[in-house]
VODO-544186 format. One line per 4 residues: number of its first residue (from 1); their letters; for each residue x, y, z of C-alpha. Coordinates in pm, 1 decimal. Each point is the difference from the previous one (the first is absolute). Example, Ala and Ser with C-alpha at 12.3 -4.5 7.8 and 13.67 -1.06 7.14 Angstrom:
% VODO-544186
1) AS) 1230.0/-450.0/780.0; 137.0/344.0/-66.0
END
This chain:
% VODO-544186
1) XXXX) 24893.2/7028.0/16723.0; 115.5/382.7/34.9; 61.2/42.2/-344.6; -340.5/-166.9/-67.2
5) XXXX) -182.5/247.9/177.1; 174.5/294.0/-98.4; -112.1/-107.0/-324.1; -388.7/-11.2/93.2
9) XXXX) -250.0/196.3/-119.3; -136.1/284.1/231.3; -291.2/133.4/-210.2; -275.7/-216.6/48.8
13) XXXX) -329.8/89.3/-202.1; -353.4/-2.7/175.2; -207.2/-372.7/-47.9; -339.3/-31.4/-100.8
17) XXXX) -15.8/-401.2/23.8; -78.5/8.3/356.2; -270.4/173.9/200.6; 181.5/261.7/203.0
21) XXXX) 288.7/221.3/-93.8; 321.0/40.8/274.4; -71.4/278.2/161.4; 380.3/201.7/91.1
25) XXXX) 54.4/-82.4/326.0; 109.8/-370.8/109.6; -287.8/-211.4/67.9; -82.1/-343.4/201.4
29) XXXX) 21.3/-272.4/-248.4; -230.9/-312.9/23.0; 221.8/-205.7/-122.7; 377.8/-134.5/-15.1
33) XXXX) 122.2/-160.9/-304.6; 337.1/-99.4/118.6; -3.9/-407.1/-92.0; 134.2/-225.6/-302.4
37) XXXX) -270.7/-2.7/-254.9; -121.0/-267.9/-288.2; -270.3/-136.7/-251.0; 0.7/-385.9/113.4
41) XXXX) -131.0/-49.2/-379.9; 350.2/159.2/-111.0; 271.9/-159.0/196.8; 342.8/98.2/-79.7
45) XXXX) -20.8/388.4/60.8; -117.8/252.2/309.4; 20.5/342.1/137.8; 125.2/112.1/302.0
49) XXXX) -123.9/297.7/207.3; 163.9/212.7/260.2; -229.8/277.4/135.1; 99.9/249.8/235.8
53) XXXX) -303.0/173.5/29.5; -120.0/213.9/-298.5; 318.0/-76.5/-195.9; 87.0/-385.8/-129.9
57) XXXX) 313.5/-178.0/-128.7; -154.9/-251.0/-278.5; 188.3/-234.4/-186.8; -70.0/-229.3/-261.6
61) XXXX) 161.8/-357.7/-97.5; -115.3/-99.0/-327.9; 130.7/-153.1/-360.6; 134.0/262.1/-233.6
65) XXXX) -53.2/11.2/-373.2; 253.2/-264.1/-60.4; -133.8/-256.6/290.3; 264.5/60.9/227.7
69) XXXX) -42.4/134.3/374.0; -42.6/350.9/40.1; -85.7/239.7/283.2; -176.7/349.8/-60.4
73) XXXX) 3.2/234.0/305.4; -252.2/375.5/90.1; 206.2/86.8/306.9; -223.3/262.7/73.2
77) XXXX) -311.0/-85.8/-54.1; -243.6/262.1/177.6; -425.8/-35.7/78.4; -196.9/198.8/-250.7
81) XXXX) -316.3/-79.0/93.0; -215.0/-215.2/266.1; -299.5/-182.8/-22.0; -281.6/33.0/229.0
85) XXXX) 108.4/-197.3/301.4; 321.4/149.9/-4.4; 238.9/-237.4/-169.7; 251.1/200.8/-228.5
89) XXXX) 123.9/-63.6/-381.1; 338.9/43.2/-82.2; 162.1/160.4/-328.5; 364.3/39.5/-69.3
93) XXXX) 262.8/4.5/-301.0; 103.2/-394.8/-71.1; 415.7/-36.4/-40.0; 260.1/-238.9/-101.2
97) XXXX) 321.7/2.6/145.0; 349.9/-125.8/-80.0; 319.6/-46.6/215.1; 331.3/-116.7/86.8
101) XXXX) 4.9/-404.9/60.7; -19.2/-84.9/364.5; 254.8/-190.2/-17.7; 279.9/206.7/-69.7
105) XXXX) 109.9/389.9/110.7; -267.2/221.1/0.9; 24.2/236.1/-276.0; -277.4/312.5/20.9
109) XXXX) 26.7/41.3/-364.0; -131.7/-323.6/-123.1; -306.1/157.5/201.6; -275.2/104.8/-260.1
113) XXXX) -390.7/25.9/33.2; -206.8/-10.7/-279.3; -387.8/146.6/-6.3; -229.5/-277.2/-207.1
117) XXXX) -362.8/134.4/93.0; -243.5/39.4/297.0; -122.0/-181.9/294.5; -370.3/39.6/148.3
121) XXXX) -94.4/-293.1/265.7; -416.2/59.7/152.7; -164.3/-210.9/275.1; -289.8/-223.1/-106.3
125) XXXX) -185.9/-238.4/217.8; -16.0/-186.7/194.3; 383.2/108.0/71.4; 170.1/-51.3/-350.7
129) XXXX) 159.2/294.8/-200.4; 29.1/52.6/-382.7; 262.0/48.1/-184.2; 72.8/203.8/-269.7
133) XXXX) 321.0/133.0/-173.0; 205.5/49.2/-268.0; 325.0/-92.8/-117.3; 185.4/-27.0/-323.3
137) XXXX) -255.0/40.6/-255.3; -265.3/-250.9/210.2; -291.5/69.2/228.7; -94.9/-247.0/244.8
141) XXXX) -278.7/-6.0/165.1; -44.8/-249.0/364.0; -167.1/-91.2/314.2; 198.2/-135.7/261.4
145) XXXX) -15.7/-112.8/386.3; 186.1/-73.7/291.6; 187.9/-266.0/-18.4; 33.3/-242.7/340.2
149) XXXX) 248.0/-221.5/16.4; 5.6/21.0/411.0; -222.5/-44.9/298.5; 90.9/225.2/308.5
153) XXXX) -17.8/-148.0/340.0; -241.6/125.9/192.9; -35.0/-220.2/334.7; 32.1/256.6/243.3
157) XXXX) -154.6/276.3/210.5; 13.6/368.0/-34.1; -106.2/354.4/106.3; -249.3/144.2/-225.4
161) XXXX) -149.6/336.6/-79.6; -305.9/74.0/-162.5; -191.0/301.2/-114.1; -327.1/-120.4/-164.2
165) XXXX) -262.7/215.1/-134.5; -331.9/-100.5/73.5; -313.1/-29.2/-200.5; -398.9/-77.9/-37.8
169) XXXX) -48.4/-160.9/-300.1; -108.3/264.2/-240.9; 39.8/258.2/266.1; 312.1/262.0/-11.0
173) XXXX) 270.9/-119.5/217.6; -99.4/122.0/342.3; 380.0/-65.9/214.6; 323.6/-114.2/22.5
177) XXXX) 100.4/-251.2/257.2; 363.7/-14.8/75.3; 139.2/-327.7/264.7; 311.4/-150.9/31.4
181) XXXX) -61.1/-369.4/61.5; 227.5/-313.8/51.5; -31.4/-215.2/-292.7; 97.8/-330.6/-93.7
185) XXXX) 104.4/-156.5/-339.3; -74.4/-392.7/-114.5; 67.6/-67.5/-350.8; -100.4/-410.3/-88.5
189) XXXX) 23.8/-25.6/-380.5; -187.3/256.2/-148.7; -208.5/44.5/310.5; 67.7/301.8/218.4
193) XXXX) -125.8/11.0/341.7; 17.6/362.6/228.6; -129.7/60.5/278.7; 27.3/379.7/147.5
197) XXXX) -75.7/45.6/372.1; -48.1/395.2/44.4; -199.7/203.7/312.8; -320.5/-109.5/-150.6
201) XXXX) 75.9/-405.3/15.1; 89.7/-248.3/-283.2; -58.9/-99.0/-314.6; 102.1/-248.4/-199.6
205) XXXX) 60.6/28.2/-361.8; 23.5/-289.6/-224.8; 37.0/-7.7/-412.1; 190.8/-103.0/-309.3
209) XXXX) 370.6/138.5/-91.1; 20.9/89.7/-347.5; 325.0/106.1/-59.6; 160.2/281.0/-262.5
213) XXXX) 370.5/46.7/-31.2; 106.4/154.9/292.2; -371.1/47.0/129.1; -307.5/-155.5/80.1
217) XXXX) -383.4/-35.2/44.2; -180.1/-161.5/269.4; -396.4/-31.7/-53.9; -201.6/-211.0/306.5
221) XXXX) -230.4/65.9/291.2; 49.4/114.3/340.3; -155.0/-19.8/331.1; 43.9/200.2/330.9
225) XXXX) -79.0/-51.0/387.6; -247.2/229.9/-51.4; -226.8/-199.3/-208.9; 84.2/199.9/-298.6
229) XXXX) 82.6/-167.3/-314.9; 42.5/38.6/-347.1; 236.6/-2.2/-333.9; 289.9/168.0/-45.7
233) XXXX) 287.6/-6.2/-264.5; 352.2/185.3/18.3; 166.6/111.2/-291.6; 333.8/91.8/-40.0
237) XXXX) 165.1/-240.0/307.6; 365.9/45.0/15.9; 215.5/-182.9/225.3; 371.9/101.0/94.5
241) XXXX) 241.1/-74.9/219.0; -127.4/228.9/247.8; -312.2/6.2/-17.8; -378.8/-1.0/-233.3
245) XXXX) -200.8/292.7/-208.4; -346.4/-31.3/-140.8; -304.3/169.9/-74.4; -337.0/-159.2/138.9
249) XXXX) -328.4/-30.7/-77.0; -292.0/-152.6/293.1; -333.4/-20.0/-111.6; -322.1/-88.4/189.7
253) XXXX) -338.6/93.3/-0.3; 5.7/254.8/177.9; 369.7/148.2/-40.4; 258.2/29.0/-235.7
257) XXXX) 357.3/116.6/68.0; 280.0/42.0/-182.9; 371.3/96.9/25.5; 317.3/-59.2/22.9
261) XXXX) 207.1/-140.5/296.0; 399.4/-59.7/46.6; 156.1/-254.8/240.1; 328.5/-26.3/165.6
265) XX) 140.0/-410.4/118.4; 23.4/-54.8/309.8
END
């Protein structure tokens, strides 16, 4: 991997495909690519995607010219541009590589890494990324998702924060309300059940699981103590072994919030 990306391109033009230019400094992204990726219409090849925040390891496994497996790697791939909520594209300089066989002495000199065209991956909704890139005389142009091939478990209680921003509908935002609540996790099926018990009271949230790769959506209605009640719909669910991430969306008549909360198992 060193010599990969000591091999990587550093200059990196300026994008007009997307809405906003990177500005210089580092920046917030809205999104985290990091997941196996596919066209379920094209079975048999994929990309995977490391981020670590604005730079990403991408590699794909595809057929060559000749039908036989082949990977092409951009080991550096770094955002160019983002789009208006935030989400990054990615552009980089595609390789192949060669090396010693794994299964005898390592030899450094059968190491050699070969530069067949470019790499450019931008989001597209509702959460699926296009491909484009070049390699050995051929441009290919795809849209992928997530692939899910696992369902986390997520019977258990934990420790939220929140920090929601809250709105009248078309009104400017007019706060932010930030709670830590105690908040417990059902999943039956596809059906997710929460309910969050903070200062205020409870509420109950109930709604579908739609999953993507390592990510999710939930879409459903809730209901609190209060007497207030409503839809909501969280995008971007991830579960680990720790703990959950998400960013939220409550809607009623009279109020809408939104924002992102974090939660740690208890």
């Amino acid at each position: 991997m060193n010599a990969l990306q000591a091999l990587a391109s550093a200059a990196l033009a300026a994008a007009s495909l997307l809405a906003h230019a990177l500005p210089p400094a580092p920046v917030a992204l809205g999104r985290d690519y990091s997941d196996l990726w596919w066209n379920p219409q094209e079975s048999g090849w994929g990309m995977n995607v490391v981020q670590q925040g604005e730079t990403a390891f991408v590699t794909l496994f595809v057929h060559g010219p000749d039908g036989a497996p082949t990977w092409y790697v951009a080991s550096d791939a770094r955002v160019f541009a983002l789009d208006a909520s935030g989400s990054p594209a990615f552009r980089g300089t595609l390789y192949k590589a060669k090396g010693a066989w794994i299964g005898g002495p390592w030899d450094p000199s059968k190491v050699a890494v070969e530069t067949v065209g470019q790499l450019v991956i931008e989001p597209r909704p509702p959460g699926r990324l296009f491909v484009e890139y070049t390699a050995e005389g051929a441009t290919v142009q795809r849209t992928v998702e997530r692939q899910t091939f696992s369902v986390p478990d997520l019977g258990a209680t934990y420790l939220a924060s929140f920090s929601l921003r809250q709105a009248l509908p078309g009104g400017p935002a007019w706060g932010t309300r930030r709670f830590s609540a105690e908040t417990l996790v059902h999943l039956d099926g596809d059906v997710v059940f929460l309910r969050v018990e903070d200062p205020q009271g409870r509420c109950d949230f109930r709604g579908t699981r739609t999953p993507a790769g390592r990510q999710a959506r939930v879409d459903g209605t809730y209901g609190c103590a209060t007497g207030e009640s409503g839809t909501f719909e969280i995008t971007g669910l991830e579960v680990t072994e720790h703990g959950l991430s998400g960013y939220l969306r409550t809607a009623t008549p009279g109020n809408q919030q939104y924002g992102r909360f974090a939660a740690a198992r208890l």
